[in-house]
N, C-alpha and C positions, 0 to 999 in steps of 0.2 A: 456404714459401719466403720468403713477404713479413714473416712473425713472426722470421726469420735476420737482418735487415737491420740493420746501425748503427743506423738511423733508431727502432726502439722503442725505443733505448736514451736516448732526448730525451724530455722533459718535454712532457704533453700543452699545456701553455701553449704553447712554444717550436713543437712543432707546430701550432697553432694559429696562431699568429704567421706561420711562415711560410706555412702554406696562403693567409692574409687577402692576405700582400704577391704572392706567384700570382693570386691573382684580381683585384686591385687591376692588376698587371701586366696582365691580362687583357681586364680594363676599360680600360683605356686604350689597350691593342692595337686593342680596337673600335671605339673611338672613333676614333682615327687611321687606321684601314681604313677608317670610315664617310665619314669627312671627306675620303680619297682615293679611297674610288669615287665620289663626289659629285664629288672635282675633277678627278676623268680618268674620267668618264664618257662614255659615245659622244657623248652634244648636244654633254656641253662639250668634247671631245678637235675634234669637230668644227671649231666653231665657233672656239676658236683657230686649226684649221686655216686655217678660210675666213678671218681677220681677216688671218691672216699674207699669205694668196693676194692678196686685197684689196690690202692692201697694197703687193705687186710689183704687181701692177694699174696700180695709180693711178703707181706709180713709172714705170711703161712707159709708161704715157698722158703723163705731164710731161715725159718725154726728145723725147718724139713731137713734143707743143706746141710744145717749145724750136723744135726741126728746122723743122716749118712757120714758126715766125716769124720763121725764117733767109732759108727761101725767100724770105717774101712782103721782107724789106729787098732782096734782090737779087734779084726779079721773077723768082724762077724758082715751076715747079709743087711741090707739094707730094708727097710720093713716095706717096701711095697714091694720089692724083688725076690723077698725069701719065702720059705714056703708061711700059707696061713695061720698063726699060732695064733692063741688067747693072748700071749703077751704082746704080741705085735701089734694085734686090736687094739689091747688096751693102753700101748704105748699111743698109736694113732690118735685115738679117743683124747687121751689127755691133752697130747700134743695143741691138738684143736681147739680142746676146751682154751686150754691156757692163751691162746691167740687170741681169738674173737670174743671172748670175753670182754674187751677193751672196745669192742664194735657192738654196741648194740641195735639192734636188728638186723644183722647179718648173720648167715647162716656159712656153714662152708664144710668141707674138706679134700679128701684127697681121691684122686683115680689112680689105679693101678690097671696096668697097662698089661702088666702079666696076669693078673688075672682077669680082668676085664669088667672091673667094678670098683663101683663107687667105696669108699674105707673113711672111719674118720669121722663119721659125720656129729655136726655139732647144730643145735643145744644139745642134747643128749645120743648118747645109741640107741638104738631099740624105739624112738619116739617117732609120728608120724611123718614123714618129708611133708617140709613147705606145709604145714596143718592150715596157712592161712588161706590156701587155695584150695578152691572148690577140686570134687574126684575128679573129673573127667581132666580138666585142666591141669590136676596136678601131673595126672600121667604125661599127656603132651611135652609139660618141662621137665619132667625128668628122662625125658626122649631128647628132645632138644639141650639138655645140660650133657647126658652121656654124648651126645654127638659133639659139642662145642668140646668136653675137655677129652675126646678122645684125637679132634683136630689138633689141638693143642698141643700134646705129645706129641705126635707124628712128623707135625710140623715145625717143632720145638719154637714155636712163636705163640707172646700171649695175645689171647684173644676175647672181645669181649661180645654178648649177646643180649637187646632187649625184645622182651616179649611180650607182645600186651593180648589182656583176654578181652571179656567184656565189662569186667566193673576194674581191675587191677593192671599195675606194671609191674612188673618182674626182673629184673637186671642181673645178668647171668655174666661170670668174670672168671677167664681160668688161663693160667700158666704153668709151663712146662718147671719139672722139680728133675735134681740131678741123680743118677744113681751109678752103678759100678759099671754100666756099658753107655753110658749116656742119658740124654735127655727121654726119657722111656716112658714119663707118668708125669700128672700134674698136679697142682692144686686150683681149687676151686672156691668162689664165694658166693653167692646168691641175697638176695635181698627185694623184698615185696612192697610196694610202694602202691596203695590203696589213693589212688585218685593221687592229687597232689597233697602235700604236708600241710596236714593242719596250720602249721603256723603262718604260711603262705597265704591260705584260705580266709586267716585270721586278717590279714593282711590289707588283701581285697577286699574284705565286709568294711573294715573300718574307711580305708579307701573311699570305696563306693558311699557310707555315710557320711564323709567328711566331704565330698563331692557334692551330694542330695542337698546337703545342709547350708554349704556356700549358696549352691545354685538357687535355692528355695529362698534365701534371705535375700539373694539379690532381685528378685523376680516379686517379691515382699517389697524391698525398699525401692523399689523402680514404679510399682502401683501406688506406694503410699507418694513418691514423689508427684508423679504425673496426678495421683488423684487431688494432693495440695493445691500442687500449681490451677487446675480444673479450677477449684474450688476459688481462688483468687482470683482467674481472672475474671472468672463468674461476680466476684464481688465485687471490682473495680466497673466491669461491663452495667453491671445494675445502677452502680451509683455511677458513671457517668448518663447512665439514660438519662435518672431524676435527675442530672445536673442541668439535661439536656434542658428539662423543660422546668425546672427550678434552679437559680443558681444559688440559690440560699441553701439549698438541700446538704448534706453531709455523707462521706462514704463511711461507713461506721467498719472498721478492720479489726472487729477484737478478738482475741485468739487466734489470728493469722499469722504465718510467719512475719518478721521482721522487715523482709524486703516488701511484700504487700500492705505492710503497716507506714514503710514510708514512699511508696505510691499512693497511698490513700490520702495521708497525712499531703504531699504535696497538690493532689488532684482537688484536695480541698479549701487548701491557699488560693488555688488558680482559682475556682470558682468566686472565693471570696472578694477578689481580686478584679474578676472580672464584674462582680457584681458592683462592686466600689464607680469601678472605671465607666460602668453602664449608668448609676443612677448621676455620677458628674458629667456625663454628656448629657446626660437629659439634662439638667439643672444647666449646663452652656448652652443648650439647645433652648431652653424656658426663655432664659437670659437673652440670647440673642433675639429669641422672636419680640418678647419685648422691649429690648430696645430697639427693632427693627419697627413697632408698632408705635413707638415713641417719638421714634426719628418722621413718620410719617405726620403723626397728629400734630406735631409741632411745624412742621412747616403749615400746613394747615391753619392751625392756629395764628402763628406768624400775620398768614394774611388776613386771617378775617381780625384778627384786631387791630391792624394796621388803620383796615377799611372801617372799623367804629370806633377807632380814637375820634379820627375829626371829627364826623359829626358830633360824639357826644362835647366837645370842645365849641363846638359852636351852638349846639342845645343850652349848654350850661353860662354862654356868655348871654345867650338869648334872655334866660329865666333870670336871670342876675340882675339887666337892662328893670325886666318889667318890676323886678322885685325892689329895684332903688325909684323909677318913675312912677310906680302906683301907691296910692296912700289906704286901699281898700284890705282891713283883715284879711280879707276871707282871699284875697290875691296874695297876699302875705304870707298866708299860713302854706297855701297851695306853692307858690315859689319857693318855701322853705322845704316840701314834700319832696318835691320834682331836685332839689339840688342832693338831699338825699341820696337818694335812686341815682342821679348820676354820680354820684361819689360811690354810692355800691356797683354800678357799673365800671366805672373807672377803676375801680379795684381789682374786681375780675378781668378787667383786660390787661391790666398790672402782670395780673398771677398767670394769664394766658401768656404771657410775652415772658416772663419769666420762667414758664415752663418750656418754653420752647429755643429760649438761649442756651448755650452752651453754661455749665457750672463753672462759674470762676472764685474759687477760693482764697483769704488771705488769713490764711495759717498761724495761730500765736499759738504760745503756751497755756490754755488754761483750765481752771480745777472743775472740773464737770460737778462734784459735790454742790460748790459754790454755785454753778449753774443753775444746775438743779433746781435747789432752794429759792433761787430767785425767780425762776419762773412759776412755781407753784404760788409764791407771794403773789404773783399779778392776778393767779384766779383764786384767789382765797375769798372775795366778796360774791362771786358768781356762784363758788362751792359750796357758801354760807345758804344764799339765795334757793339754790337747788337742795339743802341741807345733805350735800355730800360730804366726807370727812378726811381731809388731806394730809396724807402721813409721808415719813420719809425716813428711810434708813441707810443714813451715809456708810460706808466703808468706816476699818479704823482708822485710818488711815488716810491723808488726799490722796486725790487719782487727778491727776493729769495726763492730758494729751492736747498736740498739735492741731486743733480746728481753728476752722472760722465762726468765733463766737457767735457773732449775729445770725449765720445760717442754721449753727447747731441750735440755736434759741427756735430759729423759726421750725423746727424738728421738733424741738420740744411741747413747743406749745400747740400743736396743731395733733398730738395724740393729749396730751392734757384734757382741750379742748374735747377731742372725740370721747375721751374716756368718758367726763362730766357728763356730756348732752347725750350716751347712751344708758345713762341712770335711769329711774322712774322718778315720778315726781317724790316718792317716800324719800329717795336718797341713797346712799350707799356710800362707799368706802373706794379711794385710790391710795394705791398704796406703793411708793416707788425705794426701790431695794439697787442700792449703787455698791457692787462687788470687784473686784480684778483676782488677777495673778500677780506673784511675786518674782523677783529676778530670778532666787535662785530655782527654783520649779518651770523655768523659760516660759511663762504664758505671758504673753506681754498685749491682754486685751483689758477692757473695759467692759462690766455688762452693766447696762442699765436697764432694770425690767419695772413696765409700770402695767400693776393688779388692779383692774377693777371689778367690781360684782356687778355690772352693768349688764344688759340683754343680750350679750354675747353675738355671735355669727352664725349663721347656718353652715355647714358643711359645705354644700354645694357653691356660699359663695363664699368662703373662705380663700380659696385658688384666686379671685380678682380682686383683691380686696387692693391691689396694685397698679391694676388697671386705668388709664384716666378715663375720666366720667364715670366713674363706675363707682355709687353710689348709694346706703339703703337710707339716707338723710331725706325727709321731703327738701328741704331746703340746700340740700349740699348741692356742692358742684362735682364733683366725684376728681376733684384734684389735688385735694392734699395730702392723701398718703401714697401716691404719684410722685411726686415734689420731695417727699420727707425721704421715699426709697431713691430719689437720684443722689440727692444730698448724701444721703449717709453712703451709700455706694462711691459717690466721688472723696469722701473723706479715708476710703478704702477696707470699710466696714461693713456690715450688714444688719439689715432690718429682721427679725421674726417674727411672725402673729398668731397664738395657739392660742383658739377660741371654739367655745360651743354653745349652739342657744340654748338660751336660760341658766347657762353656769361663769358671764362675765369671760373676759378677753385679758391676754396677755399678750404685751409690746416686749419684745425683747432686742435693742440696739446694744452691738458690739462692735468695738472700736479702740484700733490700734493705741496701746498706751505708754505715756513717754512716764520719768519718774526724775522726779523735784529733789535735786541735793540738797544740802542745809542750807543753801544762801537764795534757793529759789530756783535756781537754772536748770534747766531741762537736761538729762543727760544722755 
């Protein structure tokens, strides 16, 4: 499910990237959560609380003062020190109201210390104390509130009190007020503080889902990472297996991140690469072995014709002797037989000795076109004879190059020859097609390909067709396409042969090509 996502289709950098700005994110979530439960923690939620109670405190105790120093210009009693009247009450009452008014949800007012009760009380008189607290409770704090502001007075020092039940906080705040003999009475505030404030709560929720939300996306983008990567090297690991045992094989990367796109893309260079580098050592290793089997057969060679020149040299002076001293035909005809045969012998020992010399070349300038043509000329009666049909298709062009005319001749004519004599007697068609390269394209070869529809090669021996003696002619000696591969090899070129039985043979010689200025000269 998670290997289906857009998101493998992004570069492990760019994943990377964004995981680092998620936790960075993340970091600073915590940090900002550390820093807000540190500032809206219960002490300190409190204790702003109590600064603020404080506060209306001291604001009820200055309206109080103001009041008494009214009294004492106009020699009246002070309202919590004179006797109980309705208008004292209802001075009290207002007094309060008009305070805490400015405080909401604060409650408060005043003790009187001569009488020994609570005066004053605000939101309203007559309404229930503290209504936001359960009975049983409510009574304990107003147990607890008469105690704290009756200290208060006594002590003429302010004093503050919290009290917690089981669902609520309560914050209990009172100081001494002035009257005609002193600090005698105080005022009071209260304030009920149900768990922590909302807004705090609010706080923490967003908090804790701004937290959730980091931490889930990084724990997201950290599985889609690891599952990508999984998934690539899984791909690379598959396709180096098939590499293992195919180098032609290909890692196929699509829809992978970018960096497993060019590990693939490289890992399939290398194979290419190595496949290249594998099949040219076999091709040096071919090479060597045959020249290695070349170098053997010719010294071989070497000697056994060494060992049947003489004698055929002294056979052929023999037969010569009788063929001038006898006057009888039939000696005649027979001595003319026999000198035959040694001239076919002596040819072959020729081509043995030749085949086993070293190639010595003498290199001129000439038009292979021109070549060509002139050696097809020499078997145009023989092709006529076999009713073969001899075609040619020069370049537009001459093609020149640096050989040894008379070696590349004897090259030419010895696949000529093969092409013809593997006809049937019906005939068929050679057909030789002389192509190159041009300078500016840098091919600087020669191809000469010569088509026959002749009986082709088998498969099998197609691989020796190189080989010396190696031969499907009854008549042949299995060493002139032996001979024609040294030759073209020592000109610094190469022979090819793509043949199949019963669909005719293809010679394909290519060879380093030089090109003719306008006055002739090779350049």
């Amino acid at each position: 499910m998670l290997s289906k996502l857009p998101l493998r289709r992004i570069s492990f950098r760019l994943q990377i990237t964004l995981l680092g700005v998620i936790v960075l994110f993340l970091f600073a979530t915590v940090l900002g959560a550390s820093l807000s439960a540190f500032h809206y923690s219960k002490s300190s939620v409190l204790k702003q609380q109590q600064d603020g109670l404080r506060q209306a405190t001291l604001r009820l105790a200055g309206e109080y003062a103001e009041k008494v120093e009214f009294a004492k210009q106009h020699s009246e009693a002070a309202p919590l020190t004179g006797p109980e009247t309705a208008s004292s009450l209802e001075l009290m009452n207002l007094l309060t109201r008009v305070v805490l008014q400015a405080y909401p949800g604060i409650e408060g007012g005043f003790y009187s210390s001569a009488r020994d009760k609570i005066e004053g009380y605000f939101p309203f008189s007559g309404e229930e104390f503290a209504e936001g607290i359960d009975g049983k409770d409510r009574d304990d704090v107003r147990n607890v509130l008469l105690q704290l502001v009756r200290e208060s007075a006594a002590s003429q020092r302010h004093m503050s009190q919290v009290v917690s039940t089981e669902q609520d906080i309560i914050l209990l705040d009172a100081t001494p007020v002035p009257s005609e003999s002193g600090y005698t009475s105080s005022a009071w505030t209260l304030k009920l503080l149900p768990g922590l404030p909302g807004a705090n709560r609010l706080r923490a929720y967003l908090t804790f889902a701004g937290l959730s939300i980091a931490a889930l996306a990084c724990v997201v983008l950290t599985l889609l990472l690891v599952r990508n990567l999984q998934v690539g090297v899984q791909t690379l690991e598959s396709g180096l297996h098939n590499l293992e045992a195919n180098l032609g094989s290909q890692v196929h990367a699509d829809g992978q991140p970018d960096e497993i796109k060019r590990i693939a893309s490289a890992v399939n260079r290398l194979g290419a690469t190595l496949q290249q580098k594998i099949e040219s050592e076999k091709m040096i290793e071919s090479r060597l072995r045959h020249a290695e089997r070349l170098a053997a057969l010719g010294r071989l060679v070497a000697g056994v014709a060494h060992e049947v020149r003489n004698p055929l040299a002294t056979i052929r002076l023999r037969v010569q002797m009788c063929q001038q001293v006898l006057d009888d035909p039939l000696v005649q005809e027979s001595c003319g037989v026999a000198l035959e045969e040694i001239e076919r012998l002596n040819g072959m020992v020729n081509r043995l000795l030749s085949f086993s010399q070293p190639v010595l070349l003498h290199r001129e300038p000439t038009n292979l076109s021109r070549l060509v043509e002139q050696r097809l000329d020499c078997f145009r009666e023989k092709a006529v004879q076999r009713h073969v049909k001899l075609t040619v298709n020069p370049a537009t062009d001459q093609r020149w190059a640096a050989v040894d005319e008379s070696r590349m001749a004897q090259v030419f004519d010895n696949v000529i020859q093969n092409a013809i004599e593997s006809m049937s007697q019906s005939g068929g068609n050679l057909c030789v097609n002389i192509s190159g390269g041009h300078q500016e394209s840098f091919d600087s070869s020669v191809y000469i390909e010569f088509n026959d529809t002749g009986e082709g090669i088998a498969s099998n021996e197609l691989g020796r067709v190189f080989d010396p003696f190696f031969t499907t002619k009854p008549t042949g000696t299995g060493l002139g396409l032996s001979i024609c591969h040294e030759l073209v090899r020592a000109h610094g070129g190469e022979i090819q042969i793509a043949s199949a039985k019963g669909s005719g043979t293809t010679v394909r010689i290519v060879l380093p090509m030089s090109y003719e200025s306008a006055t002739g000269a090779l350049a």
